[in-house]
C-alpha positions as CSV (number, residue, x, y, z in Angstrom):
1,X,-4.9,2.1,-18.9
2,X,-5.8,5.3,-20.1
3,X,-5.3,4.3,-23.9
4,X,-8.2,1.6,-23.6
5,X,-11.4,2.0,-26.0
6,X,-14.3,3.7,-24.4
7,X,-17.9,0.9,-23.8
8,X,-20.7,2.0,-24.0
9,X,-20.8,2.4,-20.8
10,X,-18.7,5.4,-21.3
11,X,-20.5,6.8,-24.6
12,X,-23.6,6.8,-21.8
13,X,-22.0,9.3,-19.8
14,X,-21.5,12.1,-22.5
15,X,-25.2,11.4,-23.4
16,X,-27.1,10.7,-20.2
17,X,-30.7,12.2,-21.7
18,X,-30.5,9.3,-24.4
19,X,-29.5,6.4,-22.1
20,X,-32.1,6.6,-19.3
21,X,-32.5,8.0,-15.7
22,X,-28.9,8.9,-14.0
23,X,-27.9,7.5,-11.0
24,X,-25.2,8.8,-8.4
25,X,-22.4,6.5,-7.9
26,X,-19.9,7.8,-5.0
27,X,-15.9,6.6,-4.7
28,X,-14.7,6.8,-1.5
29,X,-10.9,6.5,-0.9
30,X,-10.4,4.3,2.5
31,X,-6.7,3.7,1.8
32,X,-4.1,4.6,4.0
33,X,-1.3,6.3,2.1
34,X,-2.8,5.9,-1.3
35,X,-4.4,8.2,-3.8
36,X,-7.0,7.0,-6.4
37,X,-5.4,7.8,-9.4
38,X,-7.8,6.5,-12.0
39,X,-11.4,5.2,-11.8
40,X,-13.0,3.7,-14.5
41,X,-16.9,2.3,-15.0
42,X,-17.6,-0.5,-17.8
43,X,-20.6,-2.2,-18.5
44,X,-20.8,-5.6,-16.5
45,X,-18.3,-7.9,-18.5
46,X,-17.2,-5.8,-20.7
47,X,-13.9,-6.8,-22.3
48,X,-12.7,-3.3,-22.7
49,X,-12.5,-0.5,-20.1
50,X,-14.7,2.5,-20.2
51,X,-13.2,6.4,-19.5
52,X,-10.9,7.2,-16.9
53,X,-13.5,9.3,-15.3
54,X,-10.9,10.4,-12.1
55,X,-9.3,13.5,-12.4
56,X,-7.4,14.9,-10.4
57,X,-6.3,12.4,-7.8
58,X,-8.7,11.4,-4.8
59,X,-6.9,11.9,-1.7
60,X,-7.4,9.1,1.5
61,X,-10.5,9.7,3.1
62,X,-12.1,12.1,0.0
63,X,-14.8,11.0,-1.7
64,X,-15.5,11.3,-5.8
65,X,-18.9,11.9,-7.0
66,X,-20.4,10.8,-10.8
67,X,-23.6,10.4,-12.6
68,X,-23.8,7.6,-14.6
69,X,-27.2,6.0,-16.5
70,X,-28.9,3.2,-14.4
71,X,-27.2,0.1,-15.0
72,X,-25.3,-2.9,-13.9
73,X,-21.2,-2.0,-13.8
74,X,-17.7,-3.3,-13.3
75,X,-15.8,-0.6,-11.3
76,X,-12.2,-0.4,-11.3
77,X,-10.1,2.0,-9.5
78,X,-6.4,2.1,-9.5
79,X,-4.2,3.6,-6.4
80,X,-0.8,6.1,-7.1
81,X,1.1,2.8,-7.0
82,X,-0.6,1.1,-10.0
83,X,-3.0,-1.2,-7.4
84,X,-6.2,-2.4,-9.0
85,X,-9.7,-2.7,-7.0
86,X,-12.2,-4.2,-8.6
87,X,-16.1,-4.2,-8.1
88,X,-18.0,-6.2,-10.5
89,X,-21.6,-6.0,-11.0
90,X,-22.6,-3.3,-8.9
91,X,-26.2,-2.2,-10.1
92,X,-26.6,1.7,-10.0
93,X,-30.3,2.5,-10.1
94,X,-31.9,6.4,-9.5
95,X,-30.5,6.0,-6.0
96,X,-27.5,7.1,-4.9
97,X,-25.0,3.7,-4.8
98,X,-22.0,4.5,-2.4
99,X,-18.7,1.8,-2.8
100,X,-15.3,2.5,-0.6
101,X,-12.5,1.6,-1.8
102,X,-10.1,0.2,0.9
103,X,-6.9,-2.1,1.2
104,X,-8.9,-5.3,1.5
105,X,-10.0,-4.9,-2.0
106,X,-6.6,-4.9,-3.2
107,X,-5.6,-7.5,-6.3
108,X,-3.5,-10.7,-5.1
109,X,-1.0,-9.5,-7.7
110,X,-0.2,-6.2,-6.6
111,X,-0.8,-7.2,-2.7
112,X,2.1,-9.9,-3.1
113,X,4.4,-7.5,-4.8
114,X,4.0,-5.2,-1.7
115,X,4.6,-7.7,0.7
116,X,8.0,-8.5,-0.8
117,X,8.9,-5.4,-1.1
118,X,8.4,-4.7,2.3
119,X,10.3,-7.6,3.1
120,X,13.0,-6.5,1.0
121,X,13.2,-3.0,2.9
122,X,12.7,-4.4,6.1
123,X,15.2,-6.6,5.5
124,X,17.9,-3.7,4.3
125,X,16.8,-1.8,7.7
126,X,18.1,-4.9,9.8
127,X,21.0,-5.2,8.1
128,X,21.9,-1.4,8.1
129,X,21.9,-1.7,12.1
130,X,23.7,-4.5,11.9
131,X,26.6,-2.5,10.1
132,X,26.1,0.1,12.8
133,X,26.7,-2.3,15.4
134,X,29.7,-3.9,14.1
135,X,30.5,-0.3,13.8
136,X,29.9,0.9,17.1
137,X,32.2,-2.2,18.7
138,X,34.9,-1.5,17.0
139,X,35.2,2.6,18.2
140,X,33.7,1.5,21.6
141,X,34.5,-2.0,22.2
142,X,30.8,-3.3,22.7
143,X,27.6,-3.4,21.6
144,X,25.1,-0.8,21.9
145,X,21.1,0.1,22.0
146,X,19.7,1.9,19.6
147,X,19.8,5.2,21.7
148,X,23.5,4.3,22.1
149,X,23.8,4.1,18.4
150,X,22.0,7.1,17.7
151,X,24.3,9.1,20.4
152,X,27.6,8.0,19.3
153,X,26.9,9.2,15.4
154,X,27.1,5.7,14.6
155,X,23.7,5.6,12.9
156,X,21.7,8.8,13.7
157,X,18.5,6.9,12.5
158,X,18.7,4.1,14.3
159,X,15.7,4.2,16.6
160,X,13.5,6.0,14.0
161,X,13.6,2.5,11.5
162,X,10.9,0.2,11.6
163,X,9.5,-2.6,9.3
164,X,7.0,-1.2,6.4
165,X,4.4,-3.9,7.5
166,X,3.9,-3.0,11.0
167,X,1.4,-0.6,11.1
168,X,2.7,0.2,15.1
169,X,5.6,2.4,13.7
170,X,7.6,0.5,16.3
171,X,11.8,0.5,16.7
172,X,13.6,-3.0,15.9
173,X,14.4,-5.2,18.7
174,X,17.6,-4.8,19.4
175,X,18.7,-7.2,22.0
176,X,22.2,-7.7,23.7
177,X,23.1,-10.4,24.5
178,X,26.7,-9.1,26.1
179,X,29.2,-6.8,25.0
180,X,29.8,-8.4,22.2
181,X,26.8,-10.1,21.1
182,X,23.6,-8.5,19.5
183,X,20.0,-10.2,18.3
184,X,18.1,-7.6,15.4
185,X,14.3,-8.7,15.5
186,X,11.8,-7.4,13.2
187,X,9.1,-5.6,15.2
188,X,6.1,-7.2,12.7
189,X,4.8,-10.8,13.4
190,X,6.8,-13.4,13.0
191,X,4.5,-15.1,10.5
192,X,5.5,-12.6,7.6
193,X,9.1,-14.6,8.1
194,X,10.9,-11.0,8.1
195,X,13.3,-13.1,10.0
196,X,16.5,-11.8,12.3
197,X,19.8,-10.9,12.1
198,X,22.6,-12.4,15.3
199,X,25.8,-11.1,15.2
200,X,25.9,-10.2,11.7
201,X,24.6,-12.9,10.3
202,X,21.3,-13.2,8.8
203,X,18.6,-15.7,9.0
204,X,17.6,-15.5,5.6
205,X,20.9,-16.4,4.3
């Protein structure tokens, strides 16, 4: 995005005595795990983008601070992992105009790619301790819990995994059933369809 032609919007911010009164637009980052990469401020409906004015990164929970002429804007930032969050039409006057940028401002394009990919790991993490398992029974003759799987060598990071969408940081539910039956359970809700994994065999299959 760097590469795009500069609006005037831009040109204003080299040459703020010819273009009016500045105003004091502040970027906050209220991502969790992001950095603001790139921010860029265009004249409302401009086809083009104006500078990347970010530089270096803005860490979660810093804030950036530019002067920019008074005038009406499309705001664009873009996180370390290529998410856009747009604000359009946000008037900057001589006041100071304060936007934070946070997860709920997140494109539908990049938020479904995410998703799937978290899916996708989660997923990989279920079907890793379902390996283990089937690993464990056949040195110990049973199934085991995660501390059990951890113990044995098995899988030493058994009960450290969790699902990239639950914010809880919580273990898989590992359920047993007997000695040799098992139930894997994503720890997230069950409406992101994660789905399960019984006996080795998964539900997405």
């Amino acid at each position: 995005m760097r590469t795009f032609a500069k609006t005037t919007a831009a040109a204003c911010l080299l040459l703020l005595a010819s273009c009016g009164r500045p105003a004091v637009l502040l970027i906050h980052n209220g991502l969790d795990g992001y950095f603001i990469s790139e921010i860029y401020v265009s004249d409302a409906g401009a086809s083009e983008l104006g500078e990347d004015l970010q530089n270096p990164d803005l860490e979660p929970g810093q804030t950036a601070r530019f002067e920019v002429p008074a005038g009406t804007y499309d705001i664009l930032a873009v996180d370390s992992d290529g998410g856009n969050y747009s604000f359009k039409g946000i008037v900057l006057s001589g006041d100071s105009a304060s936007i934070s940028v946070t997860e709920s401002d997140l494109d539908v394009a990049t938020r479904t790619r995410r998703a799937e990919q978290a899916m996708n790991d989660c997923r990989a993490n279920m079907r890793s301790l379902s390996v283990a398992e089937q690993l464990y029974y056949g040195q110990y003759g049973g199934t085991g819990t995660l501390d059990e799987l951890v113990a044995s060598g098995v899988m030493g990071n058994a009960a450290d995994l969790s699902c990239p969408s639950d914010t809880t940081g919580a273990p898989y539910d590992l359920r047993i059933a007997d000695d040799s039956s098992f139930v894997i359970r994503c720890p997230a809700s069950p409406a992101l369809g994660h789905g399960s994994v019984v006996d080795g065999a998964a539900s997405w299959q």
